[in-house]
N, C-alpha and C positions, 0 to 999 in steps of 0.2 A: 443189377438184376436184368437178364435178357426179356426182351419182348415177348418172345418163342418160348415154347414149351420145352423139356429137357424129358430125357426118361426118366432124372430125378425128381423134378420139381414143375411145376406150372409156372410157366412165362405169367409177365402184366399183364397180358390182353385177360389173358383165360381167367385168370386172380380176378381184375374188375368186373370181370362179366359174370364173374361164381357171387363175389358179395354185393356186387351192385344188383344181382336180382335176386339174391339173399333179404335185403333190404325192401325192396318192392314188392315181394312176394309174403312176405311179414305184413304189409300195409295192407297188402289186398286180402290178407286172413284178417286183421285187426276190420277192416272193413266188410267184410262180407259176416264176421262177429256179431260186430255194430248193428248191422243191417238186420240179423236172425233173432236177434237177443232185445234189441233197444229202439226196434221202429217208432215211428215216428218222432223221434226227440233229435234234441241241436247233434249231439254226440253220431247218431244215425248218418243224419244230415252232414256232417262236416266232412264224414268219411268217407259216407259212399257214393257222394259228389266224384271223388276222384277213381270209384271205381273202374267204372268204365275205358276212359284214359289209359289210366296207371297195367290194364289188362290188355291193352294194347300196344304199349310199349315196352310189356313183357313178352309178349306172340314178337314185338320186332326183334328182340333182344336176345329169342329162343331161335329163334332164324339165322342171325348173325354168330349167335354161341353154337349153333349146330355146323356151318361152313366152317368155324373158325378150327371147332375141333377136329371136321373130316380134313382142314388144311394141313393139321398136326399131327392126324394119326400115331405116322411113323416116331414121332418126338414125344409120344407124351408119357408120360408116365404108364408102365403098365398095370391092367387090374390086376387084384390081390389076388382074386377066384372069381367061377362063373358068376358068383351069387353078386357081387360086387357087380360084376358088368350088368345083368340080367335088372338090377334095380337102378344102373345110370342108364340103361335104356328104357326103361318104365318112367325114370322121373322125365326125361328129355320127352316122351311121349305124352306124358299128362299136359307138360310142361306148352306143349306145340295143344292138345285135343279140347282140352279145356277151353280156351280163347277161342281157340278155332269155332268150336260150338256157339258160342256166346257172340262172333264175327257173323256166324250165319244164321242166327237166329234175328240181330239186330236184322239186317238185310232184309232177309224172308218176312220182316214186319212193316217193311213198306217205311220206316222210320229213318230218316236222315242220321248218318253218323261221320263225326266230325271232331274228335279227338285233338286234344287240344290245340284245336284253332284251326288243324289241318285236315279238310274236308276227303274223305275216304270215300263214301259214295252217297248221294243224294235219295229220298226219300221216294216213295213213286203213291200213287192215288190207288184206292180200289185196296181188296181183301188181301189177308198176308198172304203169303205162300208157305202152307203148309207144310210141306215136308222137309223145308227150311226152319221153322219154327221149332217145332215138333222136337228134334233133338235135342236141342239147347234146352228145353223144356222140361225134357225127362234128364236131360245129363250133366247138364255144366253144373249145377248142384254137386250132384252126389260127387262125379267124378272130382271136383274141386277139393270135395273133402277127402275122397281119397288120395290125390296128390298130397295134402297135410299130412295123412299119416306116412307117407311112403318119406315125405318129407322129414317126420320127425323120425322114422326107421333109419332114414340116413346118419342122421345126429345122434343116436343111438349108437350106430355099428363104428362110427367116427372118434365117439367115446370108448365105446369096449375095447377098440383097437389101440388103442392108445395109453390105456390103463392094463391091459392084459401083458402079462410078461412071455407070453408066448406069439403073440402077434405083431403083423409089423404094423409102427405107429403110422395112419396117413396122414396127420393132420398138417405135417412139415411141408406137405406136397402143396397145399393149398393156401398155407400161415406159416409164414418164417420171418 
């Protein structure tokens, strides 16, 4: 199986990077679940210990998977139709907006973060900063959950296409 992408199939790289943040991205909804539904108990606690982390090495992950794919353009598989591109552009943006908010919200609180083990930027004395705050406050919530559904939209149109006798299946591009 090549590395590289094909305009058949998705290369390794792209494959690990699809279900390794498949996996991670399941965790951090199992955990931000946890977190809405089950405060303060062990279950809370076990999960949303690694949120923070776990959402930071998905922001590195959507960084890497976004060069990896502009390296590949010309290789990769082509969209089906607009609608298909139009929602792997919205998932890749939630994907990057989401964390992003939640990156500048920790900051703007004045609060040290330091993801597992490796120190990203230090804490500072005195009031947050507001207009750093503020977003993350009103957004990374809601937009979070709408990355799930655009998420589970995905998984939806993954299915129809693949059960529909008149569509073409794409699930061979990403699973074979």
């Amino acid at each position: 199986m090549p590395t590289g992408d094909n305009t058949d199939h998705y290369g390794q790289v792209s494959r690990a990077l699809h279900w390794g943040m498949a996996l991670l991205i399941l965790w951090q909804f199992l955990s931000a679940g946890a977190h809405f539904l089950l405060g303060d108990t062990a279950i809370e606690e076990f999960f949303w210990a690694s949120h923070k982390p776990l959402g930071f090495l998905l922001f590195i992950l959507v960084v890497i998977r976004a060069l990896w794919a502009m390296m590949n353009t010309a290789r990769r598989p082509p969209s089906i139709n607009l609608a298909a591109k139009t929602g792997h552009i919205a998932l890749y943006l939630l994907l990057a907006v989401v964390p992003g908010l939640a990156l500048l919200r920790q900051y703007g609180s004045g609060k040290s973060f330091e993801p597992l083990g490796i120190p990203i930027f230090s804490g500072f004395e005195g009031e947050e900063i507001g207009w750093m705050v503020a977003p993350g406050d009103w957004l990374h919530s809601w937009l979070g959950w709408l990355l799930l559904a655009t998420i589970l939209g995905h998984i939806v149109m993954v299915y129809w296409h693949r059960k529909s006798a008149v569509h073409t299946d794409v699930l061979p591009r990403m699973w074979r």
